[in-house]
C-alpha atoms as a printed R data frame, in Angstrom:
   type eleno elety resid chain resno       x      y       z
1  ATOM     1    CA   UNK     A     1 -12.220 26.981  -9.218
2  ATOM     2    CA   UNK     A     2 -10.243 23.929  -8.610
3  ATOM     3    CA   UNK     A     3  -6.842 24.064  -6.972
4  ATOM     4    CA   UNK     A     4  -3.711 21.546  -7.717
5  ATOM     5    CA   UNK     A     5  -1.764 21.531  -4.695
6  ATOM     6    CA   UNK     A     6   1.417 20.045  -4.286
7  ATOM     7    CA   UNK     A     7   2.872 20.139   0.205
8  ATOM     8    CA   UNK     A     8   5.852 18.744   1.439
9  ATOM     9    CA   UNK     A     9   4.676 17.214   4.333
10 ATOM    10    CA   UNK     A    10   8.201 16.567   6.006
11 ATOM    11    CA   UNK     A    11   8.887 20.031   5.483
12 ATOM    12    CA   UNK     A    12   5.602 21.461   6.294
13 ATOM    13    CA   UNK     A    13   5.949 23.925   2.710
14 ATOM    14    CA   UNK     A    14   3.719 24.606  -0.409
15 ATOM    15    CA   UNK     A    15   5.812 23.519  -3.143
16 ATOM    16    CA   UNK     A    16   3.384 24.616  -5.838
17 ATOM    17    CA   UNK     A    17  -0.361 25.373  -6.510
18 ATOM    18    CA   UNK     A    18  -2.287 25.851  -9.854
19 ATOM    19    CA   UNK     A    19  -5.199 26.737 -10.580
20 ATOM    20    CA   UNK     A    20  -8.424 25.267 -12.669
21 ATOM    21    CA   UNK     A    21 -11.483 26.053 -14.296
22 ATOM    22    CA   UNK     A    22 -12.600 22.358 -15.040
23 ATOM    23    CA   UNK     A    23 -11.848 19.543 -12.747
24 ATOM    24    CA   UNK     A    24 -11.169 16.540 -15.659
25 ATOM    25    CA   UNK     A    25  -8.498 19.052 -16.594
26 ATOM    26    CA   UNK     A    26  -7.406 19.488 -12.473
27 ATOM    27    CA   UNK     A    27  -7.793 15.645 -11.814
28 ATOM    28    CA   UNK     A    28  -5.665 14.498 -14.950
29 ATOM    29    CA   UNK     A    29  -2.860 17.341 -13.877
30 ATOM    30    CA   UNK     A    30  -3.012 15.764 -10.186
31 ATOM    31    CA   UNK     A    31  -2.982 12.212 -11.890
32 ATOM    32    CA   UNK     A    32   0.574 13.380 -13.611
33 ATOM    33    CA   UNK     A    33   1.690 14.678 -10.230
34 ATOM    34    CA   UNK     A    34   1.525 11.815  -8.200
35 ATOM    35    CA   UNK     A    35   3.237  9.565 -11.028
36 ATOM    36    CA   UNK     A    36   6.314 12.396 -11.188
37 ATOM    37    CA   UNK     A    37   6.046 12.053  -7.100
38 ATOM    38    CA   UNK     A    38   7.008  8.172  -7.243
39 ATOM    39    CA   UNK     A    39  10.221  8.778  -8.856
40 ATOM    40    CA   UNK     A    40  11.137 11.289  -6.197
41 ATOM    41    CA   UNK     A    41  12.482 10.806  -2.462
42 ATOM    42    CA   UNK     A    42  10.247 13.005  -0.920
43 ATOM    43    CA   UNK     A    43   6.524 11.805  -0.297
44 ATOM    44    CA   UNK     A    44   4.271 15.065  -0.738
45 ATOM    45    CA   UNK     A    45   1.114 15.898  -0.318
46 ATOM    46    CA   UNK     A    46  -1.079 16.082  -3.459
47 ATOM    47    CA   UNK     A    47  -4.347 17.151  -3.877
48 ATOM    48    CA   UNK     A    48  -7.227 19.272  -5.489
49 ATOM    49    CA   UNK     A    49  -8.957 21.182  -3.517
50 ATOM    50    CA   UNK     A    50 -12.525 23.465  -4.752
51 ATOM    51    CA   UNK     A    51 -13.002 27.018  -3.432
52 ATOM    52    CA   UNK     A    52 -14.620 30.027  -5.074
53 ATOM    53    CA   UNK     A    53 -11.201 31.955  -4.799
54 ATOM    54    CA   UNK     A    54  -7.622 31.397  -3.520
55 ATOM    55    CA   UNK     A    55  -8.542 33.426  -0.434
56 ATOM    56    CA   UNK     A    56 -11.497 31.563   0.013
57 ATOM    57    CA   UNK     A    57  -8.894 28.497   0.355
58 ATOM    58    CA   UNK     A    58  -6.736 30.328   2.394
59 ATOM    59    CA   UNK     A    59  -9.041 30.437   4.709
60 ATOM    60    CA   UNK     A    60 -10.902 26.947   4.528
61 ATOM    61    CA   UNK     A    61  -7.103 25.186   4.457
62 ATOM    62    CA   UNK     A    62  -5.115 27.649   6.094
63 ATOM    63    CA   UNK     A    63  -2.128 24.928   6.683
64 ATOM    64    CA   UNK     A    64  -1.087 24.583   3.486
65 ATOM    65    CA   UNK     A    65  -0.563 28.691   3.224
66 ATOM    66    CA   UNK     A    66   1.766 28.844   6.766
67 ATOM    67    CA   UNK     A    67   5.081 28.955   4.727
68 ATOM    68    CA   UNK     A    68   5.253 31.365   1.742
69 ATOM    69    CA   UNK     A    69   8.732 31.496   0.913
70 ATOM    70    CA   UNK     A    70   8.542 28.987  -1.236
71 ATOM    71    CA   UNK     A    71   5.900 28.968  -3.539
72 ATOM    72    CA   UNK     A    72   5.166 28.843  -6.830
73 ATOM    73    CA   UNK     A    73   1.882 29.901  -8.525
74 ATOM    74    CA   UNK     A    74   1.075 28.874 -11.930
């Protein structure tokens, strides 16, 4: 699996994550993020990330999981 994420570095929060089977798919999604990102004052974090489950990434990249409040799962 292949995992969009999308952290607010300045405030240290998941915004969003999403989840992929195929990584073209995951890379052009990512590729759309950061060009949404450049209109916007806030400079986050995006990347994709590959981990056999989203525990499995919990635990491989546990700071991007400190602040749960926030997020949204698609």
């Amino acid at each position: 699996m292949y995992f969009l994420i999308n952290y607010n570095r300045r405030d240290a929060k998941l915004v969003c994550i999403t989840e992929y089977a195929d990584s073209a798919v995951a890379t052009k999604a990512k590729l759309e993020s950061e060009i949404e990102a450049l209109n916007g004052d806030v400079k986050n974090e995006i990347v994709i990330l590959e981990a056999d489950s989203l525990a499995a990434l919990k635990d491989s990249h546990g700071r991007y999981f400190n602040d749960l409040t926030n997020i949204r799962m698609k």
